[in-house]
PyMOL commands that place a pseudoatom at each C-alpha (Angstrom):
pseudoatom trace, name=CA, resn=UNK, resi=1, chain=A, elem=C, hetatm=0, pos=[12.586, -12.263, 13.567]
pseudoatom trace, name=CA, resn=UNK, resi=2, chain=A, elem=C, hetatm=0, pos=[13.117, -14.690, 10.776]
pseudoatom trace, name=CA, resn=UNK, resi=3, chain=A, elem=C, hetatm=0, pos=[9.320, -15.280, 8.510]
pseudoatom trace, name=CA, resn=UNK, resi=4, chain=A, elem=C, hetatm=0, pos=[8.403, -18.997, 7.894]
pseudoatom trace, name=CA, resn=UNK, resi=5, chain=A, elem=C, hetatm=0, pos=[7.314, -20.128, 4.805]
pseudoatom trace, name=CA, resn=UNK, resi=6, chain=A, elem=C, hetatm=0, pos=[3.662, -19.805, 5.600]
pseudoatom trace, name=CA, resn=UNK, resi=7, chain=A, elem=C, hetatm=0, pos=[3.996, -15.981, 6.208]
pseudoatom trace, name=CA, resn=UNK, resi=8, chain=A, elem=C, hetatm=0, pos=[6.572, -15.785, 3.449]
pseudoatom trace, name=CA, resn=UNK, resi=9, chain=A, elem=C, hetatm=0, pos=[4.338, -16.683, 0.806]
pseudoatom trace, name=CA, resn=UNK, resi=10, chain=A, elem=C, hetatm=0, pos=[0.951, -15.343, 2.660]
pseudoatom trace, name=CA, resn=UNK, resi=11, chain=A, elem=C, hetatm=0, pos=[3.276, -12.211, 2.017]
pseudoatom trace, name=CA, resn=UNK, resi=12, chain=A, elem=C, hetatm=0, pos=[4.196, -12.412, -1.203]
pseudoatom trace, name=CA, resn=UNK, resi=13, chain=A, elem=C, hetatm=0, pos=[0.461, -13.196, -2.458]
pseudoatom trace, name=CA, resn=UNK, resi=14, chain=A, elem=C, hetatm=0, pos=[-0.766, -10.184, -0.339]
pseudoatom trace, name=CA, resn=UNK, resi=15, chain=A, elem=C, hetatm=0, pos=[2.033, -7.630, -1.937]
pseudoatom trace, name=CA, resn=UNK, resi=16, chain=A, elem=C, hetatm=0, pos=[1.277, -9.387, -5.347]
pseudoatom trace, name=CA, resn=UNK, resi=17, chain=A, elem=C, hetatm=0, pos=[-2.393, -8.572, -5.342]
pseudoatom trace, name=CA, resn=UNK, resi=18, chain=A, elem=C, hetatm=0, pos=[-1.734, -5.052, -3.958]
pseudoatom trace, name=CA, resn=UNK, resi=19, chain=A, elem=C, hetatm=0, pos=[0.682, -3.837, -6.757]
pseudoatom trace, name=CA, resn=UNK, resi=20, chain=A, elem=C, hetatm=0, pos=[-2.036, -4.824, -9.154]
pseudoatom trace, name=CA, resn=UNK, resi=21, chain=A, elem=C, hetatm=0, pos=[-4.317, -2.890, -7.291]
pseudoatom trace, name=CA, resn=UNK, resi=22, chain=A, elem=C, hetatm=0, pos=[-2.270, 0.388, -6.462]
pseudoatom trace, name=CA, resn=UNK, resi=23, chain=A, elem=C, hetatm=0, pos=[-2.016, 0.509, -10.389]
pseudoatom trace, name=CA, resn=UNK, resi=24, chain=A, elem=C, hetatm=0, pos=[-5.438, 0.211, -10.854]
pseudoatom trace, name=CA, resn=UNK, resi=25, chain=A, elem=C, hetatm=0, pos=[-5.582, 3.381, -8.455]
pseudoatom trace, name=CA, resn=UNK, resi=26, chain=A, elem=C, hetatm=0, pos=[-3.390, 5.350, -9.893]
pseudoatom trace, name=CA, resn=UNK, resi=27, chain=A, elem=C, hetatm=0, pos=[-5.005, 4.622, -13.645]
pseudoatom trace, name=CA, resn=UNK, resi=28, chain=A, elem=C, hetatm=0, pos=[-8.024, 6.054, -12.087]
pseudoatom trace, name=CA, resn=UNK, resi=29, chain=A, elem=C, hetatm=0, pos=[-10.269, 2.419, -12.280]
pseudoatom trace, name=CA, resn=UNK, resi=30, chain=A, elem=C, hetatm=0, pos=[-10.976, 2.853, -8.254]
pseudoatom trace, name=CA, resn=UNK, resi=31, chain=A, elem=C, hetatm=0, pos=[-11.461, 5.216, -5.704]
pseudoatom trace, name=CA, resn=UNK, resi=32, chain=A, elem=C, hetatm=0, pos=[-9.573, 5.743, -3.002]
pseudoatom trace, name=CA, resn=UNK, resi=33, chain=A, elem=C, hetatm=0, pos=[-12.038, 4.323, -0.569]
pseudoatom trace, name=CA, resn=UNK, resi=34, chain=A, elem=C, hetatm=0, pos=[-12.273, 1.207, -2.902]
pseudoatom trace, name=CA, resn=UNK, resi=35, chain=A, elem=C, hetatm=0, pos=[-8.675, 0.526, -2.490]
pseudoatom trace, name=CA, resn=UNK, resi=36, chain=A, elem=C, hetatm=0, pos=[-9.001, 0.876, 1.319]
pseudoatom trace, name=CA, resn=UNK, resi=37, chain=A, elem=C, hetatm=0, pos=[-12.274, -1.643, 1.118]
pseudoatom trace, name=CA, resn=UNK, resi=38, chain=A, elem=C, hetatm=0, pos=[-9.787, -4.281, -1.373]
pseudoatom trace, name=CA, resn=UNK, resi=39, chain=A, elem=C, hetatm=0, pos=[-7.034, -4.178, 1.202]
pseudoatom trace, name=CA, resn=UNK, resi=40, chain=A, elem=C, hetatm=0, pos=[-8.853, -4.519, 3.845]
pseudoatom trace, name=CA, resn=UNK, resi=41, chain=A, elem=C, hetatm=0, pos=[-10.280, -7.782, 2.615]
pseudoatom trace, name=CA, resn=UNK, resi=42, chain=A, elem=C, hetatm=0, pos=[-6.967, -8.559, 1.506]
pseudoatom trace, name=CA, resn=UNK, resi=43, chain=A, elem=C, hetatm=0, pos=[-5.406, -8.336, 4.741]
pseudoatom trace, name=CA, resn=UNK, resi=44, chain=A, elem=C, hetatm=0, pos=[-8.306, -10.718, 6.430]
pseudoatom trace, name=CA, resn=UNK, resi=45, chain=A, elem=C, hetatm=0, pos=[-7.966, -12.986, 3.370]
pseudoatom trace, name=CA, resn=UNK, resi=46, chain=A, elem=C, hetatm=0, pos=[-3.838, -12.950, 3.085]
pseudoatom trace, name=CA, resn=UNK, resi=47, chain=A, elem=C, hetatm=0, pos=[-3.322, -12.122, 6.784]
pseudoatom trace, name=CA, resn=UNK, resi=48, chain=A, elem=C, hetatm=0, pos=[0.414, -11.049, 5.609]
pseudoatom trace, name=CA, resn=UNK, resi=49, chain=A, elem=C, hetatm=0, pos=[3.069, -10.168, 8.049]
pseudoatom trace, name=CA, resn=UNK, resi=50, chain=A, elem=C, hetatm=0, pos=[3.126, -6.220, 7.646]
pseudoatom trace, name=CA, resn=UNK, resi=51, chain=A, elem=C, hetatm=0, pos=[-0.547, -6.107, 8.374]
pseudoatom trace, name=CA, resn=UNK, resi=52, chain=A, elem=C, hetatm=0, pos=[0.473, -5.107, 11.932]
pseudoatom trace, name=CA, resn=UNK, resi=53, chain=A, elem=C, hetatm=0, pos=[3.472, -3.188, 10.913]
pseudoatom trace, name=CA, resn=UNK, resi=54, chain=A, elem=C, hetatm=0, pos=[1.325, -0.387, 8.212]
pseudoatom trace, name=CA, resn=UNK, resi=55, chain=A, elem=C, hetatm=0, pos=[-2.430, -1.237, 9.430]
pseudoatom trace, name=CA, resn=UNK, resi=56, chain=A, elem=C, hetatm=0, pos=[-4.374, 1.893, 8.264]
pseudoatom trace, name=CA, resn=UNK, resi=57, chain=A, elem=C, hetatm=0, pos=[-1.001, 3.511, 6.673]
pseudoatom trace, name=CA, resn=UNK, resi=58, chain=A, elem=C, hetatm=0, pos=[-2.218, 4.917, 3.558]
pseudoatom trace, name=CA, resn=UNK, resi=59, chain=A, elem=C, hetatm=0, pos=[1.369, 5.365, 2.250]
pseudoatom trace, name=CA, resn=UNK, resi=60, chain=A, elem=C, hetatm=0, pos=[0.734, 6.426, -1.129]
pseudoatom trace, name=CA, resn=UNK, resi=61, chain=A, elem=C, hetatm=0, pos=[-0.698, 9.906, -0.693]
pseudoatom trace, name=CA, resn=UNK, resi=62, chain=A, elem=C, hetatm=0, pos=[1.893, 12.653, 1.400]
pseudoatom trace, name=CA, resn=UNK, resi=63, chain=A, elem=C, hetatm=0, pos=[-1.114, 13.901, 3.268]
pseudoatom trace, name=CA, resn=UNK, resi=64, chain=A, elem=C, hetatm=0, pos=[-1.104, 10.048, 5.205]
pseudoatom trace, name=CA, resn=UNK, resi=65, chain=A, elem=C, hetatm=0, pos=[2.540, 10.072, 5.403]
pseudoatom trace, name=CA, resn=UNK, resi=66, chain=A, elem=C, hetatm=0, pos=[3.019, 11.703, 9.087]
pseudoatom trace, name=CA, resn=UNK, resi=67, chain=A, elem=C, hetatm=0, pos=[6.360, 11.104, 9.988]
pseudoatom trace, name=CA, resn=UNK, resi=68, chain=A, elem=C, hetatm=0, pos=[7.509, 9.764, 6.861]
pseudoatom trace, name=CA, resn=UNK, resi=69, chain=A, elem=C, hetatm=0, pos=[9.002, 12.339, 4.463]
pseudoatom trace, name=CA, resn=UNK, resi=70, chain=A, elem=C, hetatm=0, pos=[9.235, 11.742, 0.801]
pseudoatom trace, name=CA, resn=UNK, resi=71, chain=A, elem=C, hetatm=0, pos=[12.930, 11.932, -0.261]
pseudoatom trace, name=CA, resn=UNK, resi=72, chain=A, elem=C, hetatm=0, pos=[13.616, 14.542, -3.078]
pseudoatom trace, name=CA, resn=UNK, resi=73, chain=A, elem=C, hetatm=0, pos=[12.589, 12.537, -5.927]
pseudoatom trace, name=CA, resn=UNK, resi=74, chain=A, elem=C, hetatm=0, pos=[9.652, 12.390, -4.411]
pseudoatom trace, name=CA, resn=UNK, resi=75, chain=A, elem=C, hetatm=0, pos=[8.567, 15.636, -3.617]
pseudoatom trace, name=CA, resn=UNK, resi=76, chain=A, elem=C, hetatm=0, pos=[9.816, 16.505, -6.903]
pseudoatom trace, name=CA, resn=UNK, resi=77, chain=A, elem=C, hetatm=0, pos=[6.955, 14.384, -8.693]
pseudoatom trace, name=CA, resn=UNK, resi=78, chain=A, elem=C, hetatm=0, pos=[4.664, 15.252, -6.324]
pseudoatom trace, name=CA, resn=UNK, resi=79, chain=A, elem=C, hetatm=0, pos=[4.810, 18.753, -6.649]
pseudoatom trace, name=CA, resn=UNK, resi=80, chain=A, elem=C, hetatm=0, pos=[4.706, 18.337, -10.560]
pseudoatom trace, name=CA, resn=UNK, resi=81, chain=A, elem=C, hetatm=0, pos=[1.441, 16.675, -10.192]
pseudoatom trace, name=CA, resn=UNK, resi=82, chain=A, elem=C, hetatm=0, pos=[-0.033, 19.206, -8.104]
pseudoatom trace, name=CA, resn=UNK, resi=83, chain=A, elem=C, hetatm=0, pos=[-0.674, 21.514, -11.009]
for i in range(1, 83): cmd.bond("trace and resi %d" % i, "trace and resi %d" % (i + 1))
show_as sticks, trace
zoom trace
């Protein structure tokens, strides 16, 4: 399934925004339940195509990964954050 423009660049705006906004997570600026609020509007607002694809998929934490295992460099910083 080939995207058309539209979604293309509803797509691009919606990742865009959310890079911005996983940094300000990580940096500490919001909560975790802030960044769920901020995407949530950003998926009504953007409507991009992966909305369907990762709905509710809080990929960034290994706790929401289910069946998705970090590779090693992964686990490896991870782990060193853990302490």
């Amino acid at each position: 399934m080939q995207m058309t423009p539209e979604e293309f660049e509803r797509e691009k705006r919606y990742q865009a925004v959310m890079y911005f906004v996983r940094q300000m997570l990580e940096q500490g600026l919001i909560t975790k339940e802030e960044y769920c609020q901020i995407d949530t509007r950003n998926r009504a607002k953007f409507r991009p195509v992966t909305d369907t694809l990762l709905s509710g998929k809080f990929l960034l934490y290994p706790e929401s990964r289910a069946n998705m295992p970090a590779g090693k460099e992964a686990r490896c910083h991870e782990n060193s954050n853990e302490t």
